[in-house]
TIVEXKOL-493506 format. One record per residue: residue in three letters; x, y, z of N, C-alpha, C in turn. Coordinates in steps of 0.02 Angstrom, whole numbers, padded with zeros to 5 digits, always signed. Example, Ala and Ser with C-alpha at 12.3 -4.5 7.8 and 13.67 -1.06 7.14 Angstrom:
ALA+00660-00284+00390+00615-00225+00390+00660-00165+00390/SER+00642-00112+00354+00684-00053+00357+00645+00002+00394/
END
This chain:
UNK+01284+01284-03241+01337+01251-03203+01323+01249-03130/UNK+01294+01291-03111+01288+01303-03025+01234+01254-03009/UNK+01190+01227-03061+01143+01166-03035+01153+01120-03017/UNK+01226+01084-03064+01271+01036-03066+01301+01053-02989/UNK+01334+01090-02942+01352+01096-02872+01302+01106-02838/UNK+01217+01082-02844+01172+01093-02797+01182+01039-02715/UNK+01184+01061-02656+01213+01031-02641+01170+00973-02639/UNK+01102+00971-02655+01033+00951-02644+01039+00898-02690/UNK+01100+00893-02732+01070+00843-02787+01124+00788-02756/UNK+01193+00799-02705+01217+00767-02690+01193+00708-02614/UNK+01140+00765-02586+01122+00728-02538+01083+00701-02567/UNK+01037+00702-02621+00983+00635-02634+01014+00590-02661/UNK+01093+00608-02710+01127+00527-02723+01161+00502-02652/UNK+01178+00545-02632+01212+00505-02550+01142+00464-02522/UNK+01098+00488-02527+01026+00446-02465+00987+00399-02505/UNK+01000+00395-02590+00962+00336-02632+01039+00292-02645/UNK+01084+00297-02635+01128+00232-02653+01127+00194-02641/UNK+01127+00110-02659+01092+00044-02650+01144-00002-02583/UNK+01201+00060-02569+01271+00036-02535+01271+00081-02464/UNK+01286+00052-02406+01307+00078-02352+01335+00115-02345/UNK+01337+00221-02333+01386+00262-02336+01404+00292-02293/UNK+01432+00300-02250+01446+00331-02192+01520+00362-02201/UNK+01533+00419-02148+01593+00457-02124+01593+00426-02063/UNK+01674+00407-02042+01699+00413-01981+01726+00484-01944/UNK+01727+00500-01875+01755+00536-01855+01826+00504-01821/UNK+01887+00532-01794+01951+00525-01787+01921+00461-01727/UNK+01877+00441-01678+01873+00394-01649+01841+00325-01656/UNK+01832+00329-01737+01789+00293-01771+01727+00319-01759/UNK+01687+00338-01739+01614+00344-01734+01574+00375-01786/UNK+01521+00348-01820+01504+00374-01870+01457+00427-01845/UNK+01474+00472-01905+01436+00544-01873+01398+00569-01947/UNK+01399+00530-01987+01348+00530-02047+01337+00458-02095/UNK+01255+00436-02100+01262+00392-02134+01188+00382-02171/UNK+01204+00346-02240+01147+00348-02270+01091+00306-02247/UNK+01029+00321-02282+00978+00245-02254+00989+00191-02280/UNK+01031+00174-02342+01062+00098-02345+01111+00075-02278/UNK+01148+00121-02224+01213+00078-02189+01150+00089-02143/UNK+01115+00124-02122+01047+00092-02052+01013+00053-02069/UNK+01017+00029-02127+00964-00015-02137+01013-00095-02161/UNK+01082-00084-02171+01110-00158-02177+01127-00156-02078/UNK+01145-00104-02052+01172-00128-01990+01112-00137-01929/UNK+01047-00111-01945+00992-00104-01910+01007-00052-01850/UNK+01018-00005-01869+01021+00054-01816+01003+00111-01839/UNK+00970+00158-01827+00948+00223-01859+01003+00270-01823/UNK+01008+00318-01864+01044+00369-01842+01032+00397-01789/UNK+00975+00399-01741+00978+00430-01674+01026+00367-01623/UNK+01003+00320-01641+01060+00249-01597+01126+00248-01622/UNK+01142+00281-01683+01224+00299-01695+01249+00360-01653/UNK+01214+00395-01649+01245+00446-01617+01231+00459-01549/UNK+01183+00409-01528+01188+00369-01438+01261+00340-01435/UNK+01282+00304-01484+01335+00261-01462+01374+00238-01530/UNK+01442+00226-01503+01466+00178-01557+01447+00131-01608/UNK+01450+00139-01660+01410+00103-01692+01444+00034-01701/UNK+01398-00039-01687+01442-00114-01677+01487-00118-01736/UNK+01470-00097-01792+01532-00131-01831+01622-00110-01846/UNK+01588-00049-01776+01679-00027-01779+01684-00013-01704/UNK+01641-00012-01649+01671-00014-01568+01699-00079-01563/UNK+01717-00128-01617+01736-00213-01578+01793-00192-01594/UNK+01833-00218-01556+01926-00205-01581+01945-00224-01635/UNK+01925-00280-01645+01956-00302-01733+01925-00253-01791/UNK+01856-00251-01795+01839-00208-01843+01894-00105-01856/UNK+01877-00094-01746+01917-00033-01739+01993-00032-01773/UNK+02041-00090-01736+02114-00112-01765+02125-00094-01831/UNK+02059-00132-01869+02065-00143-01943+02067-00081-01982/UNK+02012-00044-01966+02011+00052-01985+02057+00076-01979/UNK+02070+00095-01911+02127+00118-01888+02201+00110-01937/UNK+02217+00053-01953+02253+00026-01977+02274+00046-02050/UNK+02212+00051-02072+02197+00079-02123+02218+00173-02155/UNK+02191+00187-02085+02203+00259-02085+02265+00256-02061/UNK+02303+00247-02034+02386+00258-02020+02421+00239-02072/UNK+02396+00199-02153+02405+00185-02211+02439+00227-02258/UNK+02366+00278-02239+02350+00328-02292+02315+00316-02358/UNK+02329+00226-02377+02303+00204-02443+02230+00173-02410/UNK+02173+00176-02443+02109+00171-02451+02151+00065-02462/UNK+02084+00039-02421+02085-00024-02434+02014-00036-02397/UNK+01998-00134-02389+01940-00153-02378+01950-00216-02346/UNK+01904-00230-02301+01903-00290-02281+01852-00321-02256/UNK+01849-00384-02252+01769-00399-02225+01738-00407-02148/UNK+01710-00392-02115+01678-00385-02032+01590-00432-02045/UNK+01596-00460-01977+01531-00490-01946+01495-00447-01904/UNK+01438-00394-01921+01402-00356-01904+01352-00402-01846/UNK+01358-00375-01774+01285-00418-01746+01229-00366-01732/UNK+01186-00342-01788+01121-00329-01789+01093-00297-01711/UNK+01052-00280-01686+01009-00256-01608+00980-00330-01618/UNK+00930-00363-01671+00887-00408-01651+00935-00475-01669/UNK+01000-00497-01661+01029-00545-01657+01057-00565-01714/UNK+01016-00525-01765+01057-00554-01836+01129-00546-01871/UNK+01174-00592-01889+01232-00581-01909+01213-00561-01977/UNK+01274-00516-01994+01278-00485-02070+01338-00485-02102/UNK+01341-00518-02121+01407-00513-02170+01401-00429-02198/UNK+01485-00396-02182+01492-00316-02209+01558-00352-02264/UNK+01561-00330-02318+01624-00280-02355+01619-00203-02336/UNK+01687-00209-02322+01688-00127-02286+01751-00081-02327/UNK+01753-00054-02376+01792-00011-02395+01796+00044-02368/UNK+01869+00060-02324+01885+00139-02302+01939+00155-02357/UNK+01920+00241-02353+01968+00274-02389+01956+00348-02323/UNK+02024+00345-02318+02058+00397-02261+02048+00475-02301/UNK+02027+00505-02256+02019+00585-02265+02063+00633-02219/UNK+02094+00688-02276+02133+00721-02211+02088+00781-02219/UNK+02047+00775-02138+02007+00805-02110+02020+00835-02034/UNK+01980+00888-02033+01997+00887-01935+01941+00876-01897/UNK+01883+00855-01917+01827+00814-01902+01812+00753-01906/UNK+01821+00749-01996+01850+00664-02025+01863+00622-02048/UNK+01864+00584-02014+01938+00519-02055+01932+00486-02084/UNK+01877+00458-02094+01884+00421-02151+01801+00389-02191/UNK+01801+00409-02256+01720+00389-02294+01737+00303-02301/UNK+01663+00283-02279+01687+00184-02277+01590+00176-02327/UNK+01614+00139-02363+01567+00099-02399+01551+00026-02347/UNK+01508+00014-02361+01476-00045-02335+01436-00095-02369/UNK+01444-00140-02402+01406-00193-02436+01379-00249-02411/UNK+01311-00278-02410+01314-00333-02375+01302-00390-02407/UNK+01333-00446-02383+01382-00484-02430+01369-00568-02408/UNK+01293-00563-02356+01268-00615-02306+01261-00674-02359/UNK+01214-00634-02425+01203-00678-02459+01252-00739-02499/UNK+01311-00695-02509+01354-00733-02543+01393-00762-02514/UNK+01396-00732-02428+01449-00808-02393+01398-00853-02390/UNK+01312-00851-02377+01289-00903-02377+01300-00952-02423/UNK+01288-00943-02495+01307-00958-02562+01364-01013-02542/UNK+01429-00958-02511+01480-01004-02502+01485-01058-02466/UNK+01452-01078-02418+01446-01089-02372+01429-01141-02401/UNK+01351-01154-02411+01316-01193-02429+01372-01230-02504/UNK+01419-01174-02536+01461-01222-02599+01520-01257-02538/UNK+01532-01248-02513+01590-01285-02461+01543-01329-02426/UNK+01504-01349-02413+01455-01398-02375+01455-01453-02421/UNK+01409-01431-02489+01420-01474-02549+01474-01525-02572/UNK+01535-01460-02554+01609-01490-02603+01630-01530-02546/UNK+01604-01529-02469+01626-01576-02415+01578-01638-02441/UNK+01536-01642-02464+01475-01685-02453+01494-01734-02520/UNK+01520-01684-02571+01550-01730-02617+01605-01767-02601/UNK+01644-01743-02571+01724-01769-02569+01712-01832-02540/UNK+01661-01825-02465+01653-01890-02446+01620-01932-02476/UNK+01551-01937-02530+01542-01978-02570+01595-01993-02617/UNK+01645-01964-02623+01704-01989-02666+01752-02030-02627/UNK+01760-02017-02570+01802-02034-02548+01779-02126-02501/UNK+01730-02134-02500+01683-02176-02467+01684-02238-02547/UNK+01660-02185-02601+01658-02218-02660+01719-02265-02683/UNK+01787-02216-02672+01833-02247-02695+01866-02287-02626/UNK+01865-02286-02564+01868-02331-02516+01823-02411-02526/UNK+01761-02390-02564+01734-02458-02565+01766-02497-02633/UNK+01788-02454-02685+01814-02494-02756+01880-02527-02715/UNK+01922-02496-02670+01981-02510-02655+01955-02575-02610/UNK+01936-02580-02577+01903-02621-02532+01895-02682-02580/UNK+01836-02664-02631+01828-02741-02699+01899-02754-02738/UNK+01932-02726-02743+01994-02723-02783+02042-02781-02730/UNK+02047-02761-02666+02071-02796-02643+02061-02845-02598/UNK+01967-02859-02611+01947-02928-02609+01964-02973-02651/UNK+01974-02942-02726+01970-02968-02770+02045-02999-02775/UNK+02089-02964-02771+02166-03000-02766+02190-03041-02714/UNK+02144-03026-02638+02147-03110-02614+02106-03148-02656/UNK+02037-03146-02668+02011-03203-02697+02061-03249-02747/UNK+02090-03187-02810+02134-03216-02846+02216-03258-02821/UNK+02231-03230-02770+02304-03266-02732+02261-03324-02708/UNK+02223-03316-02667+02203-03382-02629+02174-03446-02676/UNK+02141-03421-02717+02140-03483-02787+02189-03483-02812/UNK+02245-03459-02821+02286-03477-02882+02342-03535-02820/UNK+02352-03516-02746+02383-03540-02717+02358-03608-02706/UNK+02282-03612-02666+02256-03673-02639+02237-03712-02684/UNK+02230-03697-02742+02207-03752-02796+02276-03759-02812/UNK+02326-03752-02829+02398-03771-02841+02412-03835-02814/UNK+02386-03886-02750+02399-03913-02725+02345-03987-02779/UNK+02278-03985-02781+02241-04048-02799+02281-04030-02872/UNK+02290-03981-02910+02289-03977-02989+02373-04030-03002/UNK+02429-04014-02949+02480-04050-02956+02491-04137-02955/UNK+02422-04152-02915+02389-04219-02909+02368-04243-02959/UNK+02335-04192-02986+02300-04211-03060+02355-04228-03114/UNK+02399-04188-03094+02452-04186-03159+02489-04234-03167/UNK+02522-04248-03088+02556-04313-03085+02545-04379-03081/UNK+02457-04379-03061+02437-04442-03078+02405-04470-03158/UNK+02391-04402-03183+02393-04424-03268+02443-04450-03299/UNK+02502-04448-03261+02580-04489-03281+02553-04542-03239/UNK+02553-04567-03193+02547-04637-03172+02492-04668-03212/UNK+02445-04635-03244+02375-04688-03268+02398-04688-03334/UNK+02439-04641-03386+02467-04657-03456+02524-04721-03426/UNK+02577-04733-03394+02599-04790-03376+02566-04844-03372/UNK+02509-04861-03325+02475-04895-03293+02433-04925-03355/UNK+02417-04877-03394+02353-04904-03442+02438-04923-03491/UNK+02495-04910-03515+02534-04942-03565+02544-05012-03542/UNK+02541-05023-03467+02570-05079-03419+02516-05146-03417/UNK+02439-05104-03434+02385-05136-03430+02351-05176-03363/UNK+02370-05141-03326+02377-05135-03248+02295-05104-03212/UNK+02265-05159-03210+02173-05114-03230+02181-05082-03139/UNK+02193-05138-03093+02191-05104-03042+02217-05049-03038/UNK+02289-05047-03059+02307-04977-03028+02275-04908-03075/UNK+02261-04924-03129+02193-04862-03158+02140-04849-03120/UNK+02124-04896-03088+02053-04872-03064+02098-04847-02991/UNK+02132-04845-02962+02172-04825-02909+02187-04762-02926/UNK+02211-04740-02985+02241-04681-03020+02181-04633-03033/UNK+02119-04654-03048+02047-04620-03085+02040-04590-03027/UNK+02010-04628-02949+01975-04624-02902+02025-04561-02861/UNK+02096-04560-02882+02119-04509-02848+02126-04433-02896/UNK+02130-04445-02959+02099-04402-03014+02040-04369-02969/UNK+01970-04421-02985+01918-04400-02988+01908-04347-02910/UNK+01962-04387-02852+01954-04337-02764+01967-04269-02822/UNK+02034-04245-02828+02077-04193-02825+02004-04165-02886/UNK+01992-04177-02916+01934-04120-02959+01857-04121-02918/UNK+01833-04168-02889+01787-04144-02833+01823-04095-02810/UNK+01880-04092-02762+01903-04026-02722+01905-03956-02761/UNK+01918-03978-02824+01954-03899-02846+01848-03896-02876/UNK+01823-03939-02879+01753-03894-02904+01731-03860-02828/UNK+01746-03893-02792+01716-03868-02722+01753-03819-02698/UNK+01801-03800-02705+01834-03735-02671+01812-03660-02730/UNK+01797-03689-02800+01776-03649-02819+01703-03624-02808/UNK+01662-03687-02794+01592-03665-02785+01600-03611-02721/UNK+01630-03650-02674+01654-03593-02602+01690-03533-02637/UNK+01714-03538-02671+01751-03471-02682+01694-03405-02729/UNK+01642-03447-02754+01605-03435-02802+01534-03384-02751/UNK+01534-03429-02704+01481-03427-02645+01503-03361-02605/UNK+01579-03343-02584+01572-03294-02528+01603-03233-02573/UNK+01623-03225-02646+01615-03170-02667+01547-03152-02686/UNK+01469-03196-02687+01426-03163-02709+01385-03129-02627/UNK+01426-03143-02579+01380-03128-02522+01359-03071-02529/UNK+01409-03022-02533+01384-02949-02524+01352-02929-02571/UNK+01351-02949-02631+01286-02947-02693+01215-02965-02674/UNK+01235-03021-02654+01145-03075-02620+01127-03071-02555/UNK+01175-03014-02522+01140-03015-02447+01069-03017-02446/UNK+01042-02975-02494+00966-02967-02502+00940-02913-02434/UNK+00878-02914-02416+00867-02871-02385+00866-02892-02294/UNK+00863-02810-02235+00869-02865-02179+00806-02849-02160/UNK+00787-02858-02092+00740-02857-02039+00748-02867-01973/UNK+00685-02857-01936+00709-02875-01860+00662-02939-01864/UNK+00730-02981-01833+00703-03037-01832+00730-03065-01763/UNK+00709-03127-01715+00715-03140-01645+00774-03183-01655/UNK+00838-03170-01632+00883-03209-01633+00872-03280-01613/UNK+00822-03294-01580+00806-03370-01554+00787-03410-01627/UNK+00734-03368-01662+00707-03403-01737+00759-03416-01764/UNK+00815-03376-01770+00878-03383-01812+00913-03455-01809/UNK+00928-03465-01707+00955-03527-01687+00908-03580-01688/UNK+00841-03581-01686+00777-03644-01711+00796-03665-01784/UNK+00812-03596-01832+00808-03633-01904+00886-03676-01902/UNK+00938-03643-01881+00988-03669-01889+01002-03735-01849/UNK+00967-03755-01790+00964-03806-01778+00943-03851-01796/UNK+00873-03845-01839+00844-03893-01895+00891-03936-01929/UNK+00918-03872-01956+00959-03903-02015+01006-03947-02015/UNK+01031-03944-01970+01111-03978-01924+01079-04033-01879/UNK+00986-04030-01872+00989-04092-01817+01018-04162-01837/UNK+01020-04189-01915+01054-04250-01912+01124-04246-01872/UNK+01153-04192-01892+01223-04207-01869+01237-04214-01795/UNK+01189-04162-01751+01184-04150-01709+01186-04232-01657/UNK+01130-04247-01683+01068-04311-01666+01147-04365-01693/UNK+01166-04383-01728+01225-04430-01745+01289-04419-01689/UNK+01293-04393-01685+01367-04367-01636+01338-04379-01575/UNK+01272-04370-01553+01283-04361-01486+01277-04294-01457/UNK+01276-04243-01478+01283-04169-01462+01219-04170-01434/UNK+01231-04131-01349+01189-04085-01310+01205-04009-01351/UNK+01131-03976-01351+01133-03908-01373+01101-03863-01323/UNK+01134-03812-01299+01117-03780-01235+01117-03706-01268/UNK+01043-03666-01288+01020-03612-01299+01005-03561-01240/UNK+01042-03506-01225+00991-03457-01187+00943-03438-01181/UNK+00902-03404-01155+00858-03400-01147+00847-03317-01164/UNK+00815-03272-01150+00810-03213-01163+00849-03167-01226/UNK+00853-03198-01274+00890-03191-01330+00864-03107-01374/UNK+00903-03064-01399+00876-03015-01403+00844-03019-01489/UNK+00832-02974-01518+00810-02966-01575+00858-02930-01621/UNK+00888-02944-01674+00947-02932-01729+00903-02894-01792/UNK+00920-02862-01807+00911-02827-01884+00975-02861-01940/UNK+00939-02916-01987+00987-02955-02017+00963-02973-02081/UNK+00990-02990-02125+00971-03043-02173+00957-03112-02119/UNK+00917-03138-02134+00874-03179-02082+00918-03259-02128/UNK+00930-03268-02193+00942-03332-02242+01033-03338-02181/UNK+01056-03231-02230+01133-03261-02210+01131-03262-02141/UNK+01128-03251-02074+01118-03255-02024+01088-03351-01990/UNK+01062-03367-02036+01054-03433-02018+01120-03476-02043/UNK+01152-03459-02095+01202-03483-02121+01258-03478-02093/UNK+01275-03427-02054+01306-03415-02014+01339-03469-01955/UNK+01243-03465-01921+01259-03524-01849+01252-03587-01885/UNK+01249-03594-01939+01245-03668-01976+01325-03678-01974/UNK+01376-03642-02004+01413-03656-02011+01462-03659-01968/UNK+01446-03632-01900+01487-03621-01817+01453-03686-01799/UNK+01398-03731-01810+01362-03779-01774+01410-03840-01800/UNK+01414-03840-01853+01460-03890-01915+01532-03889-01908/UNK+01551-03810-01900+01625-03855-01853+01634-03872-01802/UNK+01596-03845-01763+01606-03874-01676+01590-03943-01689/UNK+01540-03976-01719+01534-04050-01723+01586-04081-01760/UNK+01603-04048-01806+01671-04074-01857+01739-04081-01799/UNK+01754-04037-01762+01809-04029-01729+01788-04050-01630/UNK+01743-04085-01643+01719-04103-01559+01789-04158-01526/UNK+01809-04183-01593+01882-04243-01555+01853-04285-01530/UNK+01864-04321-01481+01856-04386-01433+01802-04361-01380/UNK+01768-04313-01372+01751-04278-01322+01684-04351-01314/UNK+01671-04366-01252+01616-04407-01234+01559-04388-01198/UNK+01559-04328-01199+01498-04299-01196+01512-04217-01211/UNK+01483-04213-01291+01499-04168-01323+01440-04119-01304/UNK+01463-04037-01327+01405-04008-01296+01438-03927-01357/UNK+01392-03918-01355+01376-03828-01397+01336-03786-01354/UNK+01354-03743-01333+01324-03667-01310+01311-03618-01353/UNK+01249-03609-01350+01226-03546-01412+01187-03481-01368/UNK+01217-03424-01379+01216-03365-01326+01226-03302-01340/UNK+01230-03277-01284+01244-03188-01296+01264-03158-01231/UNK+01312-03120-01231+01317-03067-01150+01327-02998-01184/UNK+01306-02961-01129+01300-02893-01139+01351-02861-01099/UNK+01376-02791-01126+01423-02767-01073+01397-02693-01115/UNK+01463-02668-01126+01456-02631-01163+01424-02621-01248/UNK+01414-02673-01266+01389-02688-01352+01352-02779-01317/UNK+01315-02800-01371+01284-02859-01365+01334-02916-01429/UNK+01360-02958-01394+01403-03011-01403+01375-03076-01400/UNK+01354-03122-01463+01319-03172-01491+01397-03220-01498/UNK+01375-03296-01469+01441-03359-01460+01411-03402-01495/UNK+01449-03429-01510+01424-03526-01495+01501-03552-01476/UNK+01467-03603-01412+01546-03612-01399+01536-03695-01394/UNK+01591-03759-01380+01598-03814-01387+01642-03839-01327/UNK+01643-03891-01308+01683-03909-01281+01716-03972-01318/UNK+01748-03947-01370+01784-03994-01408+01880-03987-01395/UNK+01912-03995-01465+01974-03997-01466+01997-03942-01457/UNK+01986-03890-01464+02004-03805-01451+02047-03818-01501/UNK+02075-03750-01506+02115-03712-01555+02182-03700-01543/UNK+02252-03696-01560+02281-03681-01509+02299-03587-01545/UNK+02308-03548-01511+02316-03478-01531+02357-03476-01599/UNK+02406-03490-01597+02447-03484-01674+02407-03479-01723/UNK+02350-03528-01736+02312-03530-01779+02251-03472-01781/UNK+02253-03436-01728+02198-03384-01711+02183-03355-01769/UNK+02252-03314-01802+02253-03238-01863+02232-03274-01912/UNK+02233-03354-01934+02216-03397-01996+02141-03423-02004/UNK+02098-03416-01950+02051-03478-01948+02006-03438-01993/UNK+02007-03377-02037+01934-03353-02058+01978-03339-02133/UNK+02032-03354-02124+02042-03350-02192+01998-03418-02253/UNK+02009-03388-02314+01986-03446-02346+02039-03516-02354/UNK+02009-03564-02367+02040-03624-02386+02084-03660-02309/UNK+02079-03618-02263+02129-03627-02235+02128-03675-02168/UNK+02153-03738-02173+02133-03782-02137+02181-03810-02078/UNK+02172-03829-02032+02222-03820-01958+02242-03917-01992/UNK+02171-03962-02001+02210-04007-01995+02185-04042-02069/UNK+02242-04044-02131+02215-04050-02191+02175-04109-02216/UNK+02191-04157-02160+02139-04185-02179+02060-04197-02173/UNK+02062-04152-02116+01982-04131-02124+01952-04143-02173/UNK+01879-04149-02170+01824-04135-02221+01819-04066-02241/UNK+01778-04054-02299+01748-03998-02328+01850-03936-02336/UNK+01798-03902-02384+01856-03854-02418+01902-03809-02374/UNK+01855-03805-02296+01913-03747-02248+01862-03672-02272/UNK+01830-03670-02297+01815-03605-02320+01731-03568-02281/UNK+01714-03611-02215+01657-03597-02158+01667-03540-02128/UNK+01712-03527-02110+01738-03487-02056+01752-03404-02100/UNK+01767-03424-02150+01777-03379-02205+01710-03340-02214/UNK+01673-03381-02261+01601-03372-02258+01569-03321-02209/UNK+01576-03381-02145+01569-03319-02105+01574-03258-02074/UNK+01647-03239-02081+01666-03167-02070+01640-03120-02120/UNK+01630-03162-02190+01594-03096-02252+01530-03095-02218/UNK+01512-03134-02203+01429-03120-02194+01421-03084-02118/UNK+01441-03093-02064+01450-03029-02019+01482-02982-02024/UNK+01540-02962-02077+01559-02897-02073+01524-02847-02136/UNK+01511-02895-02161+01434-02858-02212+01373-02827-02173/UNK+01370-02861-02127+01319-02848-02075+01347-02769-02016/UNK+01392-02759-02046+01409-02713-02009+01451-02728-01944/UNK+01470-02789-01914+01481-02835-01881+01564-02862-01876/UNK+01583-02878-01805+01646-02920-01809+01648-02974-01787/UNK+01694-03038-01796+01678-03097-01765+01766-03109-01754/UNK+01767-03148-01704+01848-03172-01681+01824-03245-01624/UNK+01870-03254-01607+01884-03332-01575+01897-03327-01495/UNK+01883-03357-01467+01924-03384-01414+01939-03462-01384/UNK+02000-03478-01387+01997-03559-01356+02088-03567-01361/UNK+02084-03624-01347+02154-03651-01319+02154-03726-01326/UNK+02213-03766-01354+02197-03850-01361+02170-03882-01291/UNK+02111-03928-01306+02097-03969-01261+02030-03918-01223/UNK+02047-03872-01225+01991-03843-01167+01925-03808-01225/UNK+01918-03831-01285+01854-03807-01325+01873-03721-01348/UNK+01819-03716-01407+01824-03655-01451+01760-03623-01435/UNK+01764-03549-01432+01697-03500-01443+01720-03436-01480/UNK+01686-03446-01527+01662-03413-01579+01628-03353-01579/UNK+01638-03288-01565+01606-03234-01539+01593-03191-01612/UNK+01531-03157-01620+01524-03109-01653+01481-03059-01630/UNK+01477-03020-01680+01414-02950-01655+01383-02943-01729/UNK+01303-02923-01710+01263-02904-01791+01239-02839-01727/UNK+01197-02810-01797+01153-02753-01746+01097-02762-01699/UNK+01088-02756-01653+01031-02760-01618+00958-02705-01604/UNK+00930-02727-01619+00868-02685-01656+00840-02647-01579/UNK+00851-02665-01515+00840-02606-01475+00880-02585-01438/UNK+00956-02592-01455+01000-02534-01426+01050-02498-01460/UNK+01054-02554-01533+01110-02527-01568+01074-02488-01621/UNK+01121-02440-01661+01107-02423-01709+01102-02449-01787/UNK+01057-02470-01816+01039-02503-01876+01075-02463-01930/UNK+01147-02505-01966+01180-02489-02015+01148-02460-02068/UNK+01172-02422-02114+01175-02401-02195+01171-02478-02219/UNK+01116-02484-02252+01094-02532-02317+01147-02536-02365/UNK+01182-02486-02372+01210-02469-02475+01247-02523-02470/
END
């Protein structure tokens, strides 16, 4: 039995335990501790008994002991140990209070670095997911409610040729009982407008939900090449009207789909000529100013706009004067294809004094080049 109380067998389990063991004395200061708590706190016992040892001279750790011992009940809590060579340590620190007149209280010490890292790194994750979820389901919400304008705006703007259709299939069943050849072929030819329109608002409607599918890939490409191709394309119209075209000069370089980006100023070149009015010496400005961000125009000195119509002009279908040409759906077009681009576009003009057309894409040496996804 007396081997079993050697005291020799208690100090070799006190100095091999895999856990931090120390005694406090009544001022916290540890005044015994194993080589596991010098070796999680990095201090040897001659530097404990130089000084306070850090994980209980800081007030919160001291408070917390203390606190403990005015208890009487043994409890635990966790402390940020700072190491001599800078390293933080996560402690679990269990005290249990001793009524002693030397001291106060035996504290376990565990270190526990590894598993807030663990945590850490799982809360980084579960942030990293949430925002791919949350990004994920921002973009379904986003198609969801492209998708229910697409669907209002067809079911509304085609409402208008389909009622043409309907009511002139009553005038041509009359007309053909009446045997009335002219007014059939009067009745066909306005048939045949109202289903050109409704195929063409669908092809347009068909066209700017596949943008963000077919953007395809971008590049840096010289905004000037952009306004050369798009002027090509438009020179009949250009060359017919009469239009002066006045390009800047020092034009910067864009990171773009280079196709939609030409389609773009194709379709700002096509209304300014569509909407030039009476103007007798018509003219287009194609440009950029810099301030704070780089700001790409084309501007006209045509019929201008008058503001009312400002919040409408990029919607689809939506036309200031109905009898215009083409479906109304340019301007449309174009806002998917610069805000795909990462990009915004808006207006400025007023009746009589001409329209400019302002947008932004990225610029390949000052801005930052968007996420692809």
């Amino acid at each position: 039995m007396g081997d079993h109380c050697n005291p020799d067998i208690f100090r070799q389990l006190f100095e091999s335990l895999p856990v931090g063991v120390a005694y406090l004395d009544r001022d916290c200061r540890v005044v015994l501790a194993n080589p596991s708590f010098t070796s999680i706190t990095g201090r040897d016992m001659e530097e404990i008994n130089r000084t306070e040892h850090p994980p209980f001279a800081d007030r919160e750790a001291r408070s917390r002991i203390l606190a403990i011992l005015d208890s009487g009940s043994s409890s635990c809590f966790e402390h940020i140990c700072m190491r001599p060579d800078g390293e933080r340590v996560y402690l679990r620190i269990w005290v249990q209070p001793l009524s002693s007149d030397h001291i106060s209280a035996h504290i376990i010490c565990m270190d526990i670095t590894e598993e807030k890292e663990k945590e850490a790194m799982l809360r980084s994750s579960h942030r990293t997911l949430e925002k791919i979820v949350s990004d994920r389901t921002s973009e379904l919400k986003s198609k969801n409610d492209e998708m229910e304008w697409l669907l209002y705006t067809i079911s509304h703007d085609l409402r208008a040729p389909l009622l043409t259709i309907s009511g002139f299939v009553g005038f041509l069943r009359e007309d053909i009982r009446a045997g009335n050849s002219r007014r059939i072929d009067d009745d066909l030819k306005v048939i045949e407008t109202a289903v050109n329109s409704i195929n063409a608002m669908l092809e347009d409607t068909l066209k700017i939900s596949r943008i963000g599918r077919m953007l395809g890939s971008r590049e840096r490409v010289p905004f000037a090449d952009i306004v050369n191709e798009a002027l090509t394309l438009t020179r009949e119209k250009l060359v017919s009207r009469g239009v002066e075209v006045v390009v800047d000069a020092d034009l910067p370089e864009v990171y773009a789909n280079r196709i939609r980006a030409v389609e773009v100023l194709v379709n700002l070149i096509d209304n300014s000529v569509k909407y030039m009015g009476d103007q007798s010496k018509p003219q287009i400005h194609i440009g950029c100013k810099k301030n704070m961000e780089t700001v790409f125009y084309v501007r006209d000195n045509g019929m201008g706009i008058d503001p009312k119509h400002h919040s409408n002009v990029f919607r689809l279908f939506y036309k200031i004067d109905s009898r215009s040409e083409g479906t109304g759906a340019g301007l449309a077009i174009v806002k998917k294809i610069i805000e795909i681009h990462g990009g915004r576009v808006w207006i400025e003009s007023e009746p009589g004094r001409g329209c400019t057309v302002l947008f932004t894409l990225p610029v390949v040496s000052s801005e930052k080049i968007p996420d692809q996804r």
